[in-house]
N, C-alpha and C positions, 0 to 999 in steps of 0.2 A: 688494513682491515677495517670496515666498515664499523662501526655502533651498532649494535643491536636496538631495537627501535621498541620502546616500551609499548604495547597495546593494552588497554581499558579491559578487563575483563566482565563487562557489563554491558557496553557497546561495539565491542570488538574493533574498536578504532585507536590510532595512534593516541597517544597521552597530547600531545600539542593537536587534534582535533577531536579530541573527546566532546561528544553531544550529551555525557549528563546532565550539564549544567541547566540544558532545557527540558529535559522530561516532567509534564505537567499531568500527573496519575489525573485520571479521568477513571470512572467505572458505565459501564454501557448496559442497558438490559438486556441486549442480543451478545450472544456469544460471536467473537470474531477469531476467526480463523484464517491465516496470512500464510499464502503457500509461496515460497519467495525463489524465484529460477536461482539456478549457483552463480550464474553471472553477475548477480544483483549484492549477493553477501560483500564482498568487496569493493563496491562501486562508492567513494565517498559521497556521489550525488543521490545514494538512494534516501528516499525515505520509509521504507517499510522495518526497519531496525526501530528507529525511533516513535514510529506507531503501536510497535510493541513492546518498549519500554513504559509507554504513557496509556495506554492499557491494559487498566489489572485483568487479570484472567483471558488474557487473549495469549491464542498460541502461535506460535511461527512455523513451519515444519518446511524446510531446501529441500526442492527436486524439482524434475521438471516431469515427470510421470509418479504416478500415486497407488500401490497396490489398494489402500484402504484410506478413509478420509476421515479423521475421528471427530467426529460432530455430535457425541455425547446422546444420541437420538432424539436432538431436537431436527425440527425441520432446516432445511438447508439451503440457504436463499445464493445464487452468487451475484455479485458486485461486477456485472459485466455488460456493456450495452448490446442491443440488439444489433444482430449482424446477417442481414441478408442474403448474404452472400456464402452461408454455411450449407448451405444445399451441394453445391456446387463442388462441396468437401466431401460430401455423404452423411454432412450430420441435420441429423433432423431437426425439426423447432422446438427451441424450449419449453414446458409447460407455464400457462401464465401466472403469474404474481396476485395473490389478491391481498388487496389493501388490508383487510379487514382482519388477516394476520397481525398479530401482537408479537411485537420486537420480543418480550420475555420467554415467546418459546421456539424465536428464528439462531440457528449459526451462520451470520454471514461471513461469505468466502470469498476471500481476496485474493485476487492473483499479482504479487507481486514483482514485477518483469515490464521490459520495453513491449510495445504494441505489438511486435513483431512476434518476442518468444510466448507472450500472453495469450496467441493464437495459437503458436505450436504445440502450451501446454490444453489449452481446449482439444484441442483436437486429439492428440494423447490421451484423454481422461474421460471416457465415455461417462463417469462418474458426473464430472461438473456438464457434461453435454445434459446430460439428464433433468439438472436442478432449473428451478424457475431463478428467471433473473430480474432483480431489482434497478427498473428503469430510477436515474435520478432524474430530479426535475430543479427546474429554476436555481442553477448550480451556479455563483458568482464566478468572475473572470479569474483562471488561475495565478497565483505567487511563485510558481517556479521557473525562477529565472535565471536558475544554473545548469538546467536540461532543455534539450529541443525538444519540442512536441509533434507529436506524428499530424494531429490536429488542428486547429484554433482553439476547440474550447476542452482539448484533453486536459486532467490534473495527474495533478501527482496522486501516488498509493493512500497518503496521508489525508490527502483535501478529499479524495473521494469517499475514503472511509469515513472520515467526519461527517463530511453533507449527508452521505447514507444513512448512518446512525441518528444522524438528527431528524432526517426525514421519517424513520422507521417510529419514531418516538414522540415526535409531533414538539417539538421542540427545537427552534432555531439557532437557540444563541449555550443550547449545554455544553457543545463542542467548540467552543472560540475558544477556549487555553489551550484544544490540540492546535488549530490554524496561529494562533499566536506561536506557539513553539513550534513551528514549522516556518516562519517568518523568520527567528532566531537560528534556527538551523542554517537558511536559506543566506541570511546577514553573514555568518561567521565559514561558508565556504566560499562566499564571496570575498570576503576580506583574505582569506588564505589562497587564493588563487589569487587576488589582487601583491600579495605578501612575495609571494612564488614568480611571479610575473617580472616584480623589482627587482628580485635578486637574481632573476636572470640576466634582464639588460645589464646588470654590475659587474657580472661575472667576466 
């Protein structure tokens, strides 16, 4: 009979890869809200657990469709690049972004999932099809180098949200302790897959 396998009731991950030890609390003036696909709860390569741990007041909510999106009746920005190709789906263009918007009365919405399901919950969600979407801009070369990228210069859930938040805020460097603990994240699945890798060859 196998061990029953301890899990973190804060990270929802095994006790030998618990990510508290990196959670760097951060507070943001924009409200974030992380819609995270089911696929992604379980996946030890995600980072959107751990961007909800290091942000206070940010909520998480699993699904891949949304009856209602609780945004506190701030306005509602989502975290998603422009996509051309949404005609061609039947959904129409987003309303635009203006700058001049203050982080203090935006909920930014994250969609946390692979590129693939990040479309399929768009398209499900006439809700997020509706919201103006926050272009990022001059976004450094991604740290995740424990997931494939659909891209070149896609990031992870984590790095994106940071750059956003920083950009909304006019502020560069308030979000380096989230990118540092996401570096740390990045280090210690690396070394457990490296960990995993030896004891196979041994075996």
């Amino acid at each position: 009979m196998k061990a029953k396998r301890l899990v973190c009731p804060n990270c929802l991950r095994p006790q030998m890869a618990c990510i508290c030890r990196w959670v760097a609390p951060v507070h943001s003036a924009a409200e974030v809200l992380i819609l995270q696909h089911p696929m992604e709860v379980a996946n030890a390569k995600n980072s959107g657990r751990l961007l909800h741990l290091c942000l206070k007041g940010s909520r998480l909510e699993v699904g891949e469709a949304f009856e209602t999106l609780p945004t506190g009746g701030r306005r509602a920005v989502l975290l998603y690049p422009e996509t051309p190709g949404d005609r061609t789906l039947g959904i129409a263009p987003p309303p635009p972004f203006d700058p001049a918007w203050r982080a203090g009365e935006l909920v930014l919405v994250v969609l946390d999932a692979t590129w693939r399901k990040s479309r399929k919950m768009l398209y499900l969600n006439p809700a997020l099809q509706a919201m103006p979407r926050l272009p990022l801009r001059g976004t450094p070369p991604s740290h995740y180098l424990i997931r494939k990228a659909h891209k070149p210069d896609q990031l992870s859930t984590l790095e994106a949200t940071a750059y956003a938040l920083a950009q909304l805020e006019g502020d560069e460097h308030k979000y380096d302790a989230l990118i540092a603990a996401f570096d740390n994240f990045v280090a210690q699945q690396q070394a457990l897959a490296a960990r995993g890798a030896a004891v196979s060859r041994g075996a």
